[in-house]
Structures are given as C-alpha cells and as structure tokens.
LOVONU-26855 format. One record per residue (C-alpha): x, y negated, z; residue number from 0. Coordinates in pm, 1 decimal, always signed. Each point is the difference from the previous one (the first is absolute). Example, Ala and Ser with C-alpha at 12.3 -4.5 7.8 and 13.67 -1.06 7.14 Angstrom:
// LOVONU-26855
lumfi east=+1230.0, north=+450.0, up=+780.0, pos=0
lumfi east=+137.0, north=-344.0, up=-66.0, pos=1
***
This chain:
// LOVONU-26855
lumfi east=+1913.2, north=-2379.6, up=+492.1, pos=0
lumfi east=-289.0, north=+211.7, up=+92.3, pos=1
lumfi east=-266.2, north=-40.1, up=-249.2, pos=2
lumfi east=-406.9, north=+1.0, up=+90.1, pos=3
lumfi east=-163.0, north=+286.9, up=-84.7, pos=4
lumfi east=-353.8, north=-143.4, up=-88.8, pos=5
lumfi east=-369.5, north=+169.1, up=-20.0, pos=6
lumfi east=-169.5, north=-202.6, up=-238.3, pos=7
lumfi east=-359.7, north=+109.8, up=+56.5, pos=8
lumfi east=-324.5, north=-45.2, up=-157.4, pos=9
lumfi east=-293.6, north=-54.2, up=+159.4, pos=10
lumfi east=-337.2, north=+101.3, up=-131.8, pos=11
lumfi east=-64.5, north=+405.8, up=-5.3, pos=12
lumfi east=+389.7, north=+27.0, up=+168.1, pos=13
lumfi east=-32.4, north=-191.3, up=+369.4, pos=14
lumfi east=-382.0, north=-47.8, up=-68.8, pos=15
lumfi east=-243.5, north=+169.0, up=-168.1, pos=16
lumfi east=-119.4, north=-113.9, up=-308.5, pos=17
lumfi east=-374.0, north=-98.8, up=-64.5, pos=18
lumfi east=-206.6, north=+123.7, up=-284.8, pos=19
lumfi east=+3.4, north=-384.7, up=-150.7, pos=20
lumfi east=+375.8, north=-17.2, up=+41.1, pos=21
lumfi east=-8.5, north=-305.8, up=+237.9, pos=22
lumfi east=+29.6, north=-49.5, up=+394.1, pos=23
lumfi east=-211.6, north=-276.0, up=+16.6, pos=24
lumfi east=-108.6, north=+25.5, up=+335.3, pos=25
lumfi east=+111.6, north=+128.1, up=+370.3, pos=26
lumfi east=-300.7, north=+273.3, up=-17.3, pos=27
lumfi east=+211.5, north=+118.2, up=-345.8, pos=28
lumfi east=+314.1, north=+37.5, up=+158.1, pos=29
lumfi east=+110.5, north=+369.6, up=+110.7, pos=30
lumfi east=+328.2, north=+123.9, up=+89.6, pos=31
lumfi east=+134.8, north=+286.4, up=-156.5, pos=32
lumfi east=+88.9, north=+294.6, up=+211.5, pos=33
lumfi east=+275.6, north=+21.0, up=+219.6, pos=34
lumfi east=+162.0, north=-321.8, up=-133.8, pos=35
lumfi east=+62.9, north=-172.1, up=+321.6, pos=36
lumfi east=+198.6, north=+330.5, up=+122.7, pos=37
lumfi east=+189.2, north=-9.1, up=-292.9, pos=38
lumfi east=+68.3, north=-330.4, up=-23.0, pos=39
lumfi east=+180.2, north=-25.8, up=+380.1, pos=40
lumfi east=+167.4, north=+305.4, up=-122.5, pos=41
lumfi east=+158.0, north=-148.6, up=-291.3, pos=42
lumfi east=+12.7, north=-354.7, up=+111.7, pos=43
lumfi east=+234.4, north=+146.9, up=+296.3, pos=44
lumfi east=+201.6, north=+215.3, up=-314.7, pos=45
lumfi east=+140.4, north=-290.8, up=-56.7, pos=46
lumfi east=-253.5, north=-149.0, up=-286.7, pos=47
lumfi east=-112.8, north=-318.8, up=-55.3, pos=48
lumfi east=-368.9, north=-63.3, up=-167.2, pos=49
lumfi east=-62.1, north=-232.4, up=-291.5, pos=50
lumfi east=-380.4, north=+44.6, up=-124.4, pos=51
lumfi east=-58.2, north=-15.7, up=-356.7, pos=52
lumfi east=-423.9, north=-14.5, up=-125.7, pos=53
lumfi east=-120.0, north=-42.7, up=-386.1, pos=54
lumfi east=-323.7, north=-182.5, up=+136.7, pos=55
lumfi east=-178.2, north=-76.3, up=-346.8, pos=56
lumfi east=-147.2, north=-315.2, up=-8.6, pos=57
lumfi east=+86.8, north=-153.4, up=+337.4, pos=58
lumfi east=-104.4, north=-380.0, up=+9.1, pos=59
lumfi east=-298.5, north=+38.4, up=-289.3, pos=60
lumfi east=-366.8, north=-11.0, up=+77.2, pos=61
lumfi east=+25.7, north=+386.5, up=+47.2, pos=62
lumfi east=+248.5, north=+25.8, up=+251.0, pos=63
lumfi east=+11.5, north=-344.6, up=+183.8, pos=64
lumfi east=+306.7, north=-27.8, up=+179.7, pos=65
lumfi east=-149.0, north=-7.8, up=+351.1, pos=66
lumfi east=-207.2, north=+295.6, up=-57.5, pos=67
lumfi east=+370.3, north=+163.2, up=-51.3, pos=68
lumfi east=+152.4, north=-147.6, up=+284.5, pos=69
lumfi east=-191.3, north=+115.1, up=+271.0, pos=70
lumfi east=+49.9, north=+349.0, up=-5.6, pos=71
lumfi east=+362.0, north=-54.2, up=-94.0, pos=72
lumfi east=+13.2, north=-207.3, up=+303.5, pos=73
lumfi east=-137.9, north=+281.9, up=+262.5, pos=74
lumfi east=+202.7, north=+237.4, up=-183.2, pos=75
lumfi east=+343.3, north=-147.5, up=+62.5, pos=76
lumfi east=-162.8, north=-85.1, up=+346.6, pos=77
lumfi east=-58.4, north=+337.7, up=+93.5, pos=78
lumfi east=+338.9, north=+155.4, up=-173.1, pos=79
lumfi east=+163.3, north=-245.7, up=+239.8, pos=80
lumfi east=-163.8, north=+81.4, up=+276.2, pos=81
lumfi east=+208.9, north=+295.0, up=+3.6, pos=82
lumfi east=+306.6, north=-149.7, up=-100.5, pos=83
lumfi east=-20.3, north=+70.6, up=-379.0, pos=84
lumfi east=+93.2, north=-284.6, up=-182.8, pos=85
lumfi east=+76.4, north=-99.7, up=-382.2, pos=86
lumfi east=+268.1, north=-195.1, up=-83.7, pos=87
lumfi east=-143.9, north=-100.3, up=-274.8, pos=88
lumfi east=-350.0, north=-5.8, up=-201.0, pos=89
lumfi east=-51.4, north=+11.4, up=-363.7, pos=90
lumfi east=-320.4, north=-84.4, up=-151.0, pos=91
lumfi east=-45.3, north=-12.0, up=-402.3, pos=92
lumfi east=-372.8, north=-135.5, up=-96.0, pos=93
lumfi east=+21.7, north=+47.8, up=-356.4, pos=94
lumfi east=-261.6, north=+259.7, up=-230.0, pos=95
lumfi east=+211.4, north=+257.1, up=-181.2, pos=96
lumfi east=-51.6, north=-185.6, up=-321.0, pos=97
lumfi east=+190.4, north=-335.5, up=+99.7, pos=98
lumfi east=+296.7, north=+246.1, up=-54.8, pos=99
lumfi east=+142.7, north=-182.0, up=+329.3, pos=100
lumfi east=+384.3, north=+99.3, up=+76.0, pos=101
lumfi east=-106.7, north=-40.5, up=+360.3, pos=102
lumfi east=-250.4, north=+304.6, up=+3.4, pos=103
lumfi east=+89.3, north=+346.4, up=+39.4, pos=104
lumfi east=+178.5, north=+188.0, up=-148.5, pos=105
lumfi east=+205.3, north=-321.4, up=-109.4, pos=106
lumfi east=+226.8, north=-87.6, up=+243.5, pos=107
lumfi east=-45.1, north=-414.0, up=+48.4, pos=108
lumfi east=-148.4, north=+33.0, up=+332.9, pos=109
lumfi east=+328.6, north=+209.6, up=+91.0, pos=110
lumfi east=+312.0, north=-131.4, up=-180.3, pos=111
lumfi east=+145.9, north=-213.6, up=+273.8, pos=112
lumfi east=+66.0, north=+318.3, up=+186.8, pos=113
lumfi east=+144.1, north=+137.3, up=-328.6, pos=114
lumfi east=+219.6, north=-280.3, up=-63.1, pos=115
lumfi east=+112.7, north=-87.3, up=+393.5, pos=116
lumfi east=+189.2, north=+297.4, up=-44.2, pos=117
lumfi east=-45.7, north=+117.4, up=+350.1, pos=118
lumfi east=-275.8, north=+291.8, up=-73.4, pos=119
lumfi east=+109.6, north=+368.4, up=+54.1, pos=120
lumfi east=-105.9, north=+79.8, up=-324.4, pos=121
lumfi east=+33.6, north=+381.1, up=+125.9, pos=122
lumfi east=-210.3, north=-51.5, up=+297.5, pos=123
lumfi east=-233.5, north=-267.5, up=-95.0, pos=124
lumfi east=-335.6, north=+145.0, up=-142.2, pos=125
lumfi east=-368.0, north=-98.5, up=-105.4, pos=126
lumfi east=-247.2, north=+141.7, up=+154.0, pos=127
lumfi east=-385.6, north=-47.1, up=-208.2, pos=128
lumfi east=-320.0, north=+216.7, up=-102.7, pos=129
lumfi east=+48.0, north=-63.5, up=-379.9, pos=130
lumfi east=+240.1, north=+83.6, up=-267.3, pos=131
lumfi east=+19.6, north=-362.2, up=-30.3, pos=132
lumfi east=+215.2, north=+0.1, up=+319.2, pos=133
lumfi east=+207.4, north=+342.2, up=-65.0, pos=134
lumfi east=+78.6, north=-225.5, up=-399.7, pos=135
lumfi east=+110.4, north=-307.4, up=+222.9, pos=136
lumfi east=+214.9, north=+238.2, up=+182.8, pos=137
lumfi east=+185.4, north=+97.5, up=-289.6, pos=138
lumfi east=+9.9, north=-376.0, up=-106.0, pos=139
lumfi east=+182.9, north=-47.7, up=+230.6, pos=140
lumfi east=+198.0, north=+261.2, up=+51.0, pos=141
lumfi east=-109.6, north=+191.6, up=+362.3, pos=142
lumfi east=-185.7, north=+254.4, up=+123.9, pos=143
lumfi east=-388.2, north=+34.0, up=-49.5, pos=144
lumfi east=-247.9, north=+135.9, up=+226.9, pos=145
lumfi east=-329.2, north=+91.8, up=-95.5, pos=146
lumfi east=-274.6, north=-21.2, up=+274.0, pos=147
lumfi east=-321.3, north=+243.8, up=-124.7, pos=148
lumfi east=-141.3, north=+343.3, up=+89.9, pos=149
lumfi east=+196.1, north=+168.7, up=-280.4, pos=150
lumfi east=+290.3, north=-218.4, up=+128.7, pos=151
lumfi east=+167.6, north=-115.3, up=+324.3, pos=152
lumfi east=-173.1, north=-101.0, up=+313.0, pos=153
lumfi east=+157.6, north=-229.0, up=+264.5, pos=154
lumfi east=+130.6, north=+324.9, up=+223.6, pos=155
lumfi east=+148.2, north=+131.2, up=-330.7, pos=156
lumfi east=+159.8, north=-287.4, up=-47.6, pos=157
lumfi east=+133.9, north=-56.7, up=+313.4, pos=158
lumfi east=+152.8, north=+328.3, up=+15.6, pos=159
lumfi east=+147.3, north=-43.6, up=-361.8, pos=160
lumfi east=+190.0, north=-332.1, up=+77.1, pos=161
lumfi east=+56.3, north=+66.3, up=+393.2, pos=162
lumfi east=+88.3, north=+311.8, up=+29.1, pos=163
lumfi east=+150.3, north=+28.1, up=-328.9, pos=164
lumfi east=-100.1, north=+337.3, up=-18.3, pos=165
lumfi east=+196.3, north=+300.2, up=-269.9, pos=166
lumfi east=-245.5, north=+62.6, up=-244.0, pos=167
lumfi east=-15.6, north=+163.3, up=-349.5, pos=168
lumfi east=-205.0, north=-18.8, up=-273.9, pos=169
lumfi east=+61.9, north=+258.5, up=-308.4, pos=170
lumfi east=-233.6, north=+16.8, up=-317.4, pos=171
lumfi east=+60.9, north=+327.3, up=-200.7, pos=172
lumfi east=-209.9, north=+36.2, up=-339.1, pos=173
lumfi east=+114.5, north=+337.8, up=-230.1, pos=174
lumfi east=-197.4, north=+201.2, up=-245.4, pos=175
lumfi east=-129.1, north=+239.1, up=+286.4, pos=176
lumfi east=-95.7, north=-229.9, up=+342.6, pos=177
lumfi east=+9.8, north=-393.2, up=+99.8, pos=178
lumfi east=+115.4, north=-67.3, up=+316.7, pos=179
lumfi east=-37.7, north=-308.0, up=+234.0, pos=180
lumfi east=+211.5, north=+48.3, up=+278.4, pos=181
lumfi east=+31.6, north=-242.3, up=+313.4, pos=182
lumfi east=+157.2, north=+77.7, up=+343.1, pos=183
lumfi east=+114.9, north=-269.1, up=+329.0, pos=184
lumfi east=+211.9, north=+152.3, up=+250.6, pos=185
lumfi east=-80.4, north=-246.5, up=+220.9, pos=186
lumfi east=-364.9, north=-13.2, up=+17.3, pos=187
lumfi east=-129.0, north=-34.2, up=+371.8, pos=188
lumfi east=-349.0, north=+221.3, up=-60.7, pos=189
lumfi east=+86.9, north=+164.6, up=-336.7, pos=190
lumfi east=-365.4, north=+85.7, up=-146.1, pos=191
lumfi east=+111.9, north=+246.5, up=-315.6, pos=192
lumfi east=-208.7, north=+7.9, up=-324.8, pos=193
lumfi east=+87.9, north=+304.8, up=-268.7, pos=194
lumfi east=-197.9, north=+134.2, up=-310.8, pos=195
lumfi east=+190.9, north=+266.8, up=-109.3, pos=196
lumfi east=-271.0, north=+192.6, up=-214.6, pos=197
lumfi east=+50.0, north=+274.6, up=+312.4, pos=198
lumfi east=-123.2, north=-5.6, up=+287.2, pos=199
lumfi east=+250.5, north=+217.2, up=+152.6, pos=200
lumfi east=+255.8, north=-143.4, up=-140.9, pos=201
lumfi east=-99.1, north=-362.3, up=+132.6, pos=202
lumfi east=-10.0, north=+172.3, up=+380.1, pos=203
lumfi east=+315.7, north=+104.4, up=-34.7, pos=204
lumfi east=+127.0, north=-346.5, up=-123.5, pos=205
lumfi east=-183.0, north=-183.7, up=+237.3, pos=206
lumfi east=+167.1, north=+243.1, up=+281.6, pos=207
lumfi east=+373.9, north=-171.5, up=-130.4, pos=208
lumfi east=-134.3, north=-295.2, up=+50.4, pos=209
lumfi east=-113.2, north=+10.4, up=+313.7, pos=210
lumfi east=+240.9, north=+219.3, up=+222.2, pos=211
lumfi east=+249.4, north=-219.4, up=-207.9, pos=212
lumfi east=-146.0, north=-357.6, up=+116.5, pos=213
lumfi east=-42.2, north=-169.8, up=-313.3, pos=214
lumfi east=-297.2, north=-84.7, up=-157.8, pos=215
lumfi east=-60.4, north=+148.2, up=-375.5, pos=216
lumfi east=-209.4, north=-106.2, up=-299.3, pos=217
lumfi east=-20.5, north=+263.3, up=-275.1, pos=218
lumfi east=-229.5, north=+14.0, up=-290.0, pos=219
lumfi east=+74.2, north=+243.1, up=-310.5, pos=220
lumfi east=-187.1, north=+63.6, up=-306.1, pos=221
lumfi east=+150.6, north=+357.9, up=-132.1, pos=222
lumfi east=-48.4, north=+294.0, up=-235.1, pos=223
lumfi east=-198.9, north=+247.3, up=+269.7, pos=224
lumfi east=-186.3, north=+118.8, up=-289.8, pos=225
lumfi east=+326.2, north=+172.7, up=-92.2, pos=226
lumfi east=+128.8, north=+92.7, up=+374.7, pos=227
lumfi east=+181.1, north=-211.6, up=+298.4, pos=228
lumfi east=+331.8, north=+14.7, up=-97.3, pos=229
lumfi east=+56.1, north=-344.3, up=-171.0, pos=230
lumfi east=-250.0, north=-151.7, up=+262.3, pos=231
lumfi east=+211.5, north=+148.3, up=+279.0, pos=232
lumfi east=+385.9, north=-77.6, up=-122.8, pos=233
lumfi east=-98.4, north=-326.2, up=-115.2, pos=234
lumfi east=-159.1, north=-84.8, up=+319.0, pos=235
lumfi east=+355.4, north=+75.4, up=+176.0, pos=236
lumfi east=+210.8, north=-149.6, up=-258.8, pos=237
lumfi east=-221.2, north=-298.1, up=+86.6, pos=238
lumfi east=-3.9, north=+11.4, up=+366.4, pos=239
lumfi east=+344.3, north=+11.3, up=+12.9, pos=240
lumfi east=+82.2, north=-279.2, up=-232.8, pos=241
lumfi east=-231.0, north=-180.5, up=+247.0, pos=242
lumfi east=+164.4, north=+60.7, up=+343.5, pos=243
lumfi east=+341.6, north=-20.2, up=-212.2, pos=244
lumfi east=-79.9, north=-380.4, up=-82.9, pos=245
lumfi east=-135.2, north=-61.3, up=+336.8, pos=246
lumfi east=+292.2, north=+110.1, up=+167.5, pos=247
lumfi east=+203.5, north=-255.2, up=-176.2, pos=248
lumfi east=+408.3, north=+61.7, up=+52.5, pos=249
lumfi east=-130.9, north=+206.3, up=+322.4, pos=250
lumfi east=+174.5, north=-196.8, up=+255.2, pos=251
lumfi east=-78.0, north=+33.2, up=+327.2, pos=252
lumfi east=-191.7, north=+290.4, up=-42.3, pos=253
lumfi east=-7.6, north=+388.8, up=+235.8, pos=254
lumfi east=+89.0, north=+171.8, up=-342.4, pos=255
lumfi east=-66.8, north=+303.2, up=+169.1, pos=256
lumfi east=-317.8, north=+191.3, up=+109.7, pos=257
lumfi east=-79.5, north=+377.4, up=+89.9, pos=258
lumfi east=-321.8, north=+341.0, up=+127.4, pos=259
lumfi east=-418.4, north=+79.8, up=+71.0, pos=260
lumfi east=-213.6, north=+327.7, up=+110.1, pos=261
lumfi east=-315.4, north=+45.5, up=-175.2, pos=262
lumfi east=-200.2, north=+280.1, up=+239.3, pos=263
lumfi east=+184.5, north=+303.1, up=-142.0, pos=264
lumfi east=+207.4, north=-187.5, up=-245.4, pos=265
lumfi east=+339.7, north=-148.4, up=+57.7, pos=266
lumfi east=+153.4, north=-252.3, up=-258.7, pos=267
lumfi east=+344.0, north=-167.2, up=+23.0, pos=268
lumfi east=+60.7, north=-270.9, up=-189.6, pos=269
lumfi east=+348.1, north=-190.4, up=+6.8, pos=270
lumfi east=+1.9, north=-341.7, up=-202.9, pos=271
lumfi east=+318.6, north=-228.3, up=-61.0, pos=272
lumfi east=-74.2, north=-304.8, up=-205.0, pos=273
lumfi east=+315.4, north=+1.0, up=-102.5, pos=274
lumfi east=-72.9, north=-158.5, up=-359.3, pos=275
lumfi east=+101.2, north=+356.6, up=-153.5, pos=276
lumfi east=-233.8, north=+251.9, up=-124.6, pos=277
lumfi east=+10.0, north=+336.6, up=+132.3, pos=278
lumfi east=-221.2, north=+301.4, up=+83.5, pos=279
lumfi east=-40.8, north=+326.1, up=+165.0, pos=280
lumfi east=-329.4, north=+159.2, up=+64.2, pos=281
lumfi east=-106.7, north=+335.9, up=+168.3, pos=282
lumfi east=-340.0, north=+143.3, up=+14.0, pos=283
lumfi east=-225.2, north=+299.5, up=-107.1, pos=284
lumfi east=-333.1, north=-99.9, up=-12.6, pos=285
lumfi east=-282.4, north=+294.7, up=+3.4, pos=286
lumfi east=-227.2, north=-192.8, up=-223.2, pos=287
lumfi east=+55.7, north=-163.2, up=-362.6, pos=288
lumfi east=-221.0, north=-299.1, up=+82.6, pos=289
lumfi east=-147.1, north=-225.4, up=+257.5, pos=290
lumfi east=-282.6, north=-273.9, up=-18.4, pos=291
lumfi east=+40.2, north=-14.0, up=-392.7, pos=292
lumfi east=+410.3, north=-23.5, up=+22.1, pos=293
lumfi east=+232.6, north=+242.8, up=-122.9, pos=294
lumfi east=+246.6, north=+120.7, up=+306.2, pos=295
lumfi east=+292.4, north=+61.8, up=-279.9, pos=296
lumfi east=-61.9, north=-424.7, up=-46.4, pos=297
lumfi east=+93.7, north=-1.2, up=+411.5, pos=298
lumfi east=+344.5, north=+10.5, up=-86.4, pos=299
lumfi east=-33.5, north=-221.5, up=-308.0, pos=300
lumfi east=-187.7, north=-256.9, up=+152.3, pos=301
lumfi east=+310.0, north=-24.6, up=+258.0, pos=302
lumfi east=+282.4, north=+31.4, up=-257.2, pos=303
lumfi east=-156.6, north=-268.3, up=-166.7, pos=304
lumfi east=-5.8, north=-208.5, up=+279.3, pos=305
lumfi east=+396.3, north=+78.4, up=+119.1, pos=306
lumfi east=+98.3, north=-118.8, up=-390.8, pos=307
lumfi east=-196.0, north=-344.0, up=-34.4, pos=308
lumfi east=+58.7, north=-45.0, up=+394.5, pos=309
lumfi east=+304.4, north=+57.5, up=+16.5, pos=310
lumfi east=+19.0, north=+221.1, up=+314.6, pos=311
lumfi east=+143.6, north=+314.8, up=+89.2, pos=312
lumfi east=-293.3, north=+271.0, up=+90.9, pos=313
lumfi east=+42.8, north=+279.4, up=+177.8, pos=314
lumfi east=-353.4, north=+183.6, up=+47.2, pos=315
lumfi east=-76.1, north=+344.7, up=+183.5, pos=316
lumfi east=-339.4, north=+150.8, up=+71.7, pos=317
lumfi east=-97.7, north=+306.3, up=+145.0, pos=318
lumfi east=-374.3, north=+135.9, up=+91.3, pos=319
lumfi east=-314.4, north=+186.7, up=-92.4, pos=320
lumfi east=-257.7, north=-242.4, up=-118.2, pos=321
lumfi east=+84.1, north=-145.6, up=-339.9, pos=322
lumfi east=-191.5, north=-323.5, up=+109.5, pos=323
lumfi east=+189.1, north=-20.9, up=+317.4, pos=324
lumfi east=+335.8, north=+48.1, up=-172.1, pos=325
lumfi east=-52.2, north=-291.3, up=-278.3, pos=326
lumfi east=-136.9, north=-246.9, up=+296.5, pos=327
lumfi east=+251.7, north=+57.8, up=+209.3, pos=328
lumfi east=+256.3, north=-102.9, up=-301.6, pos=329
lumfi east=-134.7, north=-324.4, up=-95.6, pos=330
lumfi east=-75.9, north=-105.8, up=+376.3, pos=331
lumfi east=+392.3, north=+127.8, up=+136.1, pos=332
lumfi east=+74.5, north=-222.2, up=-351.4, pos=333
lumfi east=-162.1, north=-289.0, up=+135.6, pos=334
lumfi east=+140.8, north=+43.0, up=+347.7, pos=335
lumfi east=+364.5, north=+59.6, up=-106.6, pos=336
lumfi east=-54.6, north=-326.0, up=-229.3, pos=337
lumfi east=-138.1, north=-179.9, up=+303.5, pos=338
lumfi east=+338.0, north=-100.0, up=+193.4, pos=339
lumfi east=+226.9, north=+1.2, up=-327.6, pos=340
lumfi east=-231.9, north=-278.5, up=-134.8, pos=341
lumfi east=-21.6, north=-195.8, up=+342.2, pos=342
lumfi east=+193.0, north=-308.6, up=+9.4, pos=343
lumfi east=+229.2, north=-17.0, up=+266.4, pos=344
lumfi east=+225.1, north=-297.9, up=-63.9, pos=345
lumfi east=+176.6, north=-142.1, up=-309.4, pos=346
lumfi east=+302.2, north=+243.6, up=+14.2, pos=347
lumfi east=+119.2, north=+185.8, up=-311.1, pos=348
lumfi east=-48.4, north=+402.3, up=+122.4, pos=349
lumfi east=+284.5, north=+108.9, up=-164.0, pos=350
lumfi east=+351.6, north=-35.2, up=+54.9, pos=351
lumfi east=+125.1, north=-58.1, up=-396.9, pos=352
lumfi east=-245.4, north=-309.9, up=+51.6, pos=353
lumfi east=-262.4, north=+100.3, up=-240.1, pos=354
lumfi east=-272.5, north=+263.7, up=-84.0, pos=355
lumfi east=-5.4, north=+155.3, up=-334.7, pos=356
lumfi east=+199.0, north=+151.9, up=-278.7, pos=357
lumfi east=+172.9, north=+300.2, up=-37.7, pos=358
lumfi east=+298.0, north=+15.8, up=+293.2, pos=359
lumfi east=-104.6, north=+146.4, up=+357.5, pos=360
lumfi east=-103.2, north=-287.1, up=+228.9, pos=361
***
C-alpha cells in the first residue's frame, strides 16, 4: 500500500504573513508569503497532499468573531485553488495557550487521525510552521519539521530540500583551538557560498573549491590566530571533508573521478578518486613562505587533511613562478577535479567489489 506523504502546514507567518496583532481579520490583512504559490504546484505535483493546521487564539470570542476569521480564510483557499492548490484537509484550534487544549500545537489532537489511520509516510510526511511550536508538534508526532523564517527555510529552500532531495552535510566541530560550523549541498542550483575563516585568503581559496566544484559551502570558524593558522587551517579541512563525506552518503551513482587547471604561468594537476580511502601525494616549491595571511607549508596540510576525513585519494602537482598563482591554481584544479567525481550520474555503485571504502583496492 502506498502511504500519503502529507504537508501539514500552518498558516499565519508560513503561507501568509503574520500581522503585528497576530490576527487576519480582514482581506486588506491578508498577504501571501513569497514564492508560495510556486512552491506549492511544485510540491503538490511531488506527489504531496496539503492538510492546513492554524493555532488561531480565540476564534469565536468577542475578539476574534468567527466571520471576521472566515473571510480571509475564504479568499485564501479561493485563490490557492485558483491555481490548483488544494488542502485535503483544514485544521483550526481556537483555544488561548492557557486552556492547555490537546488540540493546539504542539499537541497533536488536531492530527491524530492521520497518526492512527496508519497510512502516513511517517518518513516523508512533515510539518511545515514559523514557530517552534510547529517544529515540537513535529517531533510529537514523529516527522520531519520545517522551519519557515529568515534564519530558517524559505519556500525555494524547501522545495529544493524535499524535491530534489538534494546531498547535503552538516558537520559541527568544537576543540580547545577553533569551532567550526560546516554546511555544504551538492546539489544546489545557484550555490551562493558564505565562509569566515579569520583569513581572508584563506576564505578565497575555500570559496574557489566551492565554486569550480559546484556545491554551495557554509563555513564559519572561531580559531586560535592569535597563536598562528595552523589549527584554523587543518581543522577547517578535517571539517570540510567530514562534510562532503556525509553528503556523499554510500556514493552511489556518483563520477568518483575528477582531474587539471592553468593559472597564467602556473600549471596545477590535480587527480581526485573518492574512493572512500585516504591517500596523498603532493609536489610543489613555492618561492614564498606565505600568501594573504596563510602559511604555503599549510597548502599541503590543508589538502592532506581533506584526503583523510574525505576519504579520497589526492594526487596534486604544481609548477610556476608566482607563489599566489601556484596556491590558486591548487584549490581551483581541487574544485574542478571534485566537480565530475561528485556529479550524480545515476544510482550505480562505481566500483566493481560493490562498495566504496575500506582498506582492499576497489
């Protein structure tokens, strides 16, 4: 039996926006959020069905008269239908906070016949709200939570999360010398990279992986430069890696392999095979002992790094003149051998003992 994979939404501040007294009283109150419709038909033809589900405080008192409710809840569903979104269902609890209802968020009355028909993908099914009172009735009952906000989703991050079901990684790295927060998707459409490395240099060169590898990158670390940039550096790739390692998941259907990139004078060669197994070689003789703030002896140790908490096999060359050129043209020929051994290609295994990983040639 194929079980329904249900939305259940909320409504004020996640499909409209929210009023500064909390209640859509009126039609010249109510304001779509933006790009909702878009993502709506997008997940509506995903395969997901729509059941709303509003905390509207006081619904049917002398403060919020029914009819004053049901007018703009009217011309919503109007207008969602109007291009063929539709709710299977909608949930409205009227009840303060104090009644301690079992009907209002984040209890799960309003929801427990889906729980109980036992016909919801429980592993597909999620809520979808502004408030941590919807991400708590998510774990009530056991599914996903989304959490519309700026510091949070938005309905094209959303879509892309449960659409596309895109590889991402998330790695949080806390020691005595740096804390890391680490986030990569190798699936992002228009990857926009964000990274606070402490150097500026250093964050160039990262964002330069990121984008001649096509995958967008969030890096923030907090590190000892008042002693130097080694622990910033190696903790940064240790990091990374783990990242892209989780992302990549069992690596099927994957290139696995990537190569090579001129830099004006400078030529780097870069081999990559995401084989699961750490290993490194690395040739270069830099004329300078630093660049922008970073080290070039932590070059190699930024990459070695990488190849262990990856779990790739890195072979890196690099010839030239100008220091700057040289280090450059590493990180971007690292980014463009990573390019086609992260691309997804299909859903085959790319090795012929069946898996990626451990110690036996694959």
């Amino acid at each position: 039996m194929t079980k329904r994979r249900i939305l259940f939404i909320d409504r004020d501040g996640t499909l409209i926006t929210e009023p500064d007294d909390q209640q859509i009283d009126s039609l010249e109150k109510l304001e779509l959020l933006p790009d909702v419709i878009p993502a709506l038909i997008k997940l509506r033809n995903a395969g997901y069905e729509f059941v709303m589900v509003s905390n509207q405080d006081g619904l049917g008192t002398d403060s919020f008269p029914i009819e004053d409710f049901e007018k703009p809840q009217q011309k919503l569903l109007d207008l969602l239908d109007s291009q063929g979104i539709v709710f299977a269902a909608v949930h409205i609890d009227p009840h303060f906070d104090h009644d301690n209802a079992p009907t209002r968020k984040p209890e799960i009355g309003m929801v427990l016949e889906y729980l109980k028909s036992g016909d919801l993908d429980l592993q597909d099914s999620w809520v979808i709200g502004d408030r941590i009172t919807d991400i708590e009735m998510a774990q009530n009952m056991g599914i996903g939570g989304l959490q519309i906000g700026e510091e949070f989703e938005t309905w094209n991050s959303i879509v892309h999360k449960l659409v596309n079901q895109p590889r991402q990684g998330v790695v949080n790295r806390a020691t005595s010398e740096t804390e890391i927060s680490v986030s990569v998707d190798l699936d992002m459409d228009a990857p926009e990279n964000h990274i606070e490395s402490g150097i500026g240099f250093f964050d160039h060169m990262l964002d330069q992986i990121a984008r001649h590898g096509g995958f967008q990158l969030s890096l923030t670390c907090k590190g000892d430069l008042e002693i130097d940039e080694h622990h910033t550096v190696e903790d940064c790739a240790l990091a990374l890696g783990q990242a892209l390692n989780q992302a990549l998941g069992d690596r099927r259907g994957i290139g696995r392999y990537g190569f090579t990139l001129p830099m004006d004078e400078s030529l780097a060669e870069v081999a990559i095979d995401l084989s699961g197994r750490p290993a490194f070689e690395f040739s270069a003789a830099f004329n300078r002992d630093q660049v922008g703030g970073l080290s070039t002896e932590m070059v190699r140790h930024f990459f070695a790094s990488l190849s262990q908490s990856l779990g790739a096999s890195i072979h890196m060359n690099v010839t030239g003149e100008n220091t700057h050129h040289m280090v450059e043209a590493l990180f971007k020929s690292a980014g463009r051998a990573l390019r086609p051994a992260i691309a997804r290609e299909g859903n085959e295994m790319p090795s012929t003992k069946g898996s990626l990983g451990g110690t036996e040639g694959q």
